[in-house]
Every structure is written in structure tokens, then in C-alpha cells.
KOLPATI-989185 format. One record per residue (C-alpha): x, z, y; residue number from 1; residue in one letter. Coordinates in nm, 2 decimals, m for minus. Each point is the difference from the previous one (the first is absolute). Example, Ala and Ser with C-alpha at 12.3 -4.5 7.8 and 13.67 -1.06 7.14 Angstrom:
# KOLPATI-989185
<atom><xx>1.23</xx><zz>0.78</zz><yy>m0.45</yy><n>1</n><res>a</res></atom>
<atom><xx>0.14</xx><zz>m0.07</zz><yy>0.34</yy><n>2</n><res>s</res></atom>
# end
This chain:
# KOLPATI-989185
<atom><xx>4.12</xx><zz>15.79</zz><yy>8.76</yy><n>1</n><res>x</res></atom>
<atom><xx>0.04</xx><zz>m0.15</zz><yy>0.33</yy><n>2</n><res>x</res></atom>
<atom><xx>0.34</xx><zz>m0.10</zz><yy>0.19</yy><n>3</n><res>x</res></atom>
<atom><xx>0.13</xx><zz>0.08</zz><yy>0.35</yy><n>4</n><res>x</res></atom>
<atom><xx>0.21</xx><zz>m0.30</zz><yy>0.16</yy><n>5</n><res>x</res></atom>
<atom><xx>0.30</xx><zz>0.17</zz><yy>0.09</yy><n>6</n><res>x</res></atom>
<atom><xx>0.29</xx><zz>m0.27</zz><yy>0.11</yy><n>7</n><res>x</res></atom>
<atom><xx>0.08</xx><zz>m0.35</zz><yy>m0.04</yy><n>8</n><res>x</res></atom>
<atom><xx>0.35</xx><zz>0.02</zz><yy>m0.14</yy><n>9</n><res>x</res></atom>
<atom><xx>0.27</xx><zz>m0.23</zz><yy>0.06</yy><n>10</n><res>x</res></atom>
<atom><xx>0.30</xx><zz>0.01</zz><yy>m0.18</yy><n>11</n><res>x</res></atom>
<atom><xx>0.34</xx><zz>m0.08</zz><yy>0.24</yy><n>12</n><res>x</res></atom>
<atom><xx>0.35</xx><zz>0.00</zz><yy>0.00</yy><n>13</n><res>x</res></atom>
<atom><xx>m0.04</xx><zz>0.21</zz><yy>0.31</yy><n>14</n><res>x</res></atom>
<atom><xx>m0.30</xx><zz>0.15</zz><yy>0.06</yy><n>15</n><res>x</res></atom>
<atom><xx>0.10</xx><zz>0.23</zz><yy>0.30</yy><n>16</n><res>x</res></atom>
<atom><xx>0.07</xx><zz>m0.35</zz><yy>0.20</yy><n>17</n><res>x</res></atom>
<atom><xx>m0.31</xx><zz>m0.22</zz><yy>m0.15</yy><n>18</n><res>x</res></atom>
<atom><xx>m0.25</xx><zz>0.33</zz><yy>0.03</yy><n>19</n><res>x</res></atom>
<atom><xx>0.09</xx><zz>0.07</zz><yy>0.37</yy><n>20</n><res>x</res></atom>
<atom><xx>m0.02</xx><zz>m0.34</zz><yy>0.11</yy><n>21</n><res>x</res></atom>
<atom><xx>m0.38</xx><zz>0.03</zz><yy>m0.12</yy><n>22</n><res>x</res></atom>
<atom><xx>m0.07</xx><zz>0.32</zz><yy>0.12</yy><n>23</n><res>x</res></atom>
<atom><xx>0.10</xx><zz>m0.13</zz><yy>0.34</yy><n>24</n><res>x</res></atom>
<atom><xx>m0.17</xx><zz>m0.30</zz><yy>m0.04</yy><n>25</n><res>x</res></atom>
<atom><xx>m0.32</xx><zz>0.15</zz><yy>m0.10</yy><n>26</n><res>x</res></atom>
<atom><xx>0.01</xx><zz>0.28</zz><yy>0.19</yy><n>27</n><res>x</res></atom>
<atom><xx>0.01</xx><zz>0.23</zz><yy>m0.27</yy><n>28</n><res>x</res></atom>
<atom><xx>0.19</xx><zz>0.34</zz><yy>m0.07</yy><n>29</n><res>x</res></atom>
<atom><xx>0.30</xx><zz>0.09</zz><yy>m0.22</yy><n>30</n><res>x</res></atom>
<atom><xx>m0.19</xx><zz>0.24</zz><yy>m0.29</yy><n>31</n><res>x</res></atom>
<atom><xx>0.33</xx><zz>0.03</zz><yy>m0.24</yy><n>32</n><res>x</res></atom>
<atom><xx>0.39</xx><zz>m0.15</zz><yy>0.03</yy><n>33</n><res>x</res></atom>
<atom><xx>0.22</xx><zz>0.05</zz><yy>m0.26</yy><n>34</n><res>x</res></atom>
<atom><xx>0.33</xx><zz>m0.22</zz><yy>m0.16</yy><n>35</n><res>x</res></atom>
<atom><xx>m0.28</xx><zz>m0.12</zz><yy>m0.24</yy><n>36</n><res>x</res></atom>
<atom><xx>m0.34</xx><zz>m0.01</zz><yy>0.19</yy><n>37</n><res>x</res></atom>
<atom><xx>m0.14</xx><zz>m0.02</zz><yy>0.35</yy><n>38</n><res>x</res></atom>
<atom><xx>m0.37</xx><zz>0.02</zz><yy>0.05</yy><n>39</n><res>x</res></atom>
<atom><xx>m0.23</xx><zz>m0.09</zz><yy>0.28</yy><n>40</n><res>x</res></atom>
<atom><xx>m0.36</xx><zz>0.01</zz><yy>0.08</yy><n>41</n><res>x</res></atom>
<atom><xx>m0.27</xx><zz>m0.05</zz><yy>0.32</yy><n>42</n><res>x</res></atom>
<atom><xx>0.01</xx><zz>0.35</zz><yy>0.03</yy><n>43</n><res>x</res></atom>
<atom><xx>0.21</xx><zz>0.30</zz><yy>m0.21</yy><n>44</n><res>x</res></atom>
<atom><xx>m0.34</xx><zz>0.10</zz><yy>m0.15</yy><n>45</n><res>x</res></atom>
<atom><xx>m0.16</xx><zz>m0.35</zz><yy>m0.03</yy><n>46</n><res>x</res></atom>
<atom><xx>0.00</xx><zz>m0.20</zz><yy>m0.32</yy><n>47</n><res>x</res></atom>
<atom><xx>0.14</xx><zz>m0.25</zz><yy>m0.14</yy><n>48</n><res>x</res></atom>
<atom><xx>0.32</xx><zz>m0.03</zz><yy>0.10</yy><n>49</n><res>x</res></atom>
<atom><xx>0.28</xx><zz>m0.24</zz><yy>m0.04</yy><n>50</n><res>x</res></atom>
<atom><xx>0.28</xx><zz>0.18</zz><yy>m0.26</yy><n>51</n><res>x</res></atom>
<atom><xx>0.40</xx><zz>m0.25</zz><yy>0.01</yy><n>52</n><res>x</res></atom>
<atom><xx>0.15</xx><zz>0.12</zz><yy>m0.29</yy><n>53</n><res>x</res></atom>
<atom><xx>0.35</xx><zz>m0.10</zz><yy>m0.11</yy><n>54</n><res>x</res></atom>
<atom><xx>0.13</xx><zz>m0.23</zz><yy>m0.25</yy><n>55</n><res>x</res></atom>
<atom><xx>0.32</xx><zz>m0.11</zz><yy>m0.01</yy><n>56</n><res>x</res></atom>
<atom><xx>m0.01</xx><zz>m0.35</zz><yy>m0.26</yy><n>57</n><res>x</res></atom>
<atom><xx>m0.07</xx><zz>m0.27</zz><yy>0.20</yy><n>58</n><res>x</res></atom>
<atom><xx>m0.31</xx><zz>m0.17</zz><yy>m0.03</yy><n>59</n><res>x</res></atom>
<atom><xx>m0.09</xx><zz>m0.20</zz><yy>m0.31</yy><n>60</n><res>x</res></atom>
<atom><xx>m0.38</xx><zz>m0.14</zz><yy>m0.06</yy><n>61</n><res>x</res></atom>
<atom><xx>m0.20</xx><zz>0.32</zz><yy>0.03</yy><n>62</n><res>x</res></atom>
<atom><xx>m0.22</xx><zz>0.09</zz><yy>0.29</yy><n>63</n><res>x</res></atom>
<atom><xx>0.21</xx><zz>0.31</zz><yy>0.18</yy><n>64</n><res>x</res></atom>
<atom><xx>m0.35</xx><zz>0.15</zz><yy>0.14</yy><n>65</n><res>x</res></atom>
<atom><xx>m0.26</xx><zz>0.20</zz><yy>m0.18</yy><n>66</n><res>x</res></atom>
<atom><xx>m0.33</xx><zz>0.21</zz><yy>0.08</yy><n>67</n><res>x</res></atom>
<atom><xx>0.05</xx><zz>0.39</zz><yy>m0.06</yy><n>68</n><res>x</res></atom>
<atom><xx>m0.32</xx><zz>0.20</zz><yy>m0.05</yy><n>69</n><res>x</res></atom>
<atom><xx>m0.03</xx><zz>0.37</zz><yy>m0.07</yy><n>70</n><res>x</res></atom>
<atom><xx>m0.30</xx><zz>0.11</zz><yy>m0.19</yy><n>71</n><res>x</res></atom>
<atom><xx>m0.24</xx><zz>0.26</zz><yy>0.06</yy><n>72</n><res>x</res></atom>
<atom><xx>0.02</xx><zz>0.21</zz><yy>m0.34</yy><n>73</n><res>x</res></atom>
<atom><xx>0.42</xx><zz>m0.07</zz><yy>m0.13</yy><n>74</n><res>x</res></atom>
<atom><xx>m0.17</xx><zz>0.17</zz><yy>m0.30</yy><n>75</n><res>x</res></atom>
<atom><xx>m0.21</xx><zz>m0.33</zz><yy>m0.08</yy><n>76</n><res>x</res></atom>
<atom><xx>0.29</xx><zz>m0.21</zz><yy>0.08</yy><n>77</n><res>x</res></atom>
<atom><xx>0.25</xx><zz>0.14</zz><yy>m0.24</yy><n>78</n><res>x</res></atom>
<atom><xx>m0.25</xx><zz>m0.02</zz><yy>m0.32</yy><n>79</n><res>x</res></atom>
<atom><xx>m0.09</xx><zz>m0.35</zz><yy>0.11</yy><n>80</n><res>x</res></atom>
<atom><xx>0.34</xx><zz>m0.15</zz><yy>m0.03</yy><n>81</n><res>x</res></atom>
<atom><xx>0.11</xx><zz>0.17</zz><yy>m0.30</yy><n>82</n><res>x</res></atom>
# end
């Protein structure tokens, strides 16, 4: 089964305000905006991405930023984490 990088998410307590400042500071265009998510990447077709999700509890001792990858048969993937 291989895996397809798809975002670098970041969890905020805004992610609108923290996901444009780096899509205007990379460069990059505005994918997805939502209340909950807003995504960016170099191009709208070009992976990965960067993905600011929110979470609204403050910040205790774990790492707010995580790899997402998508793989190529979901099939595969389900059975394997059963």
C-alpha cells in the first residue's frame, strides 16, 4: 500500500488568521476556508499542503502538528487498522 502526502496539519485556535498569514507568506493559494479548517497549498492541484484545523483547549504538552497522508487503495487501509 503506498501513501500520498496530503497536508501538514496544524491545529489553531484560529486557523483562518494563522493559515492566511502562511499562504501569504509562502505564496500559496487558499484551497478550503471554513469555521473549522482552512487549507493552503503551492498550487490548488499541488501536494502537500498545509491543513489549520481548530481546537479550541489551549495548549498542554502535545505537538499541535501532524502529517496527513491518503493512501492509494482506502480498501488496504481500512483492513490494516482494524
Amino acid at each position: 500500500m503506498a501513501l500520498e502526502w496530503r497536508h501538514v496539519v496544524v491545529h489553531s485556535v484560529d486557523p483562518a488568521a494563522l493559515g492566511q498569514w502562511w499562504a501569504t507568506a509562502l505564496g500559496w493559494v487558499v484551497v478550503r476556508s471554513s469555521d473549522v479548517e482552512f487549507a493552503i497549498r503551492p498550487e490548488p492541484d499541488r501536494l502537500p499542503g498545509l491543513e489549520f484545523v481548530r481546537l479550541d483547549e489551549s495548549k498542554k504538552a502535545k505537538s499541535r502538528l501532524h502529517l496527513d497522508f491518503t493512501p492509494d487503495d482506502r480498501t488496504v487501509e481500512e483492513i490494516a487498522i482494524r
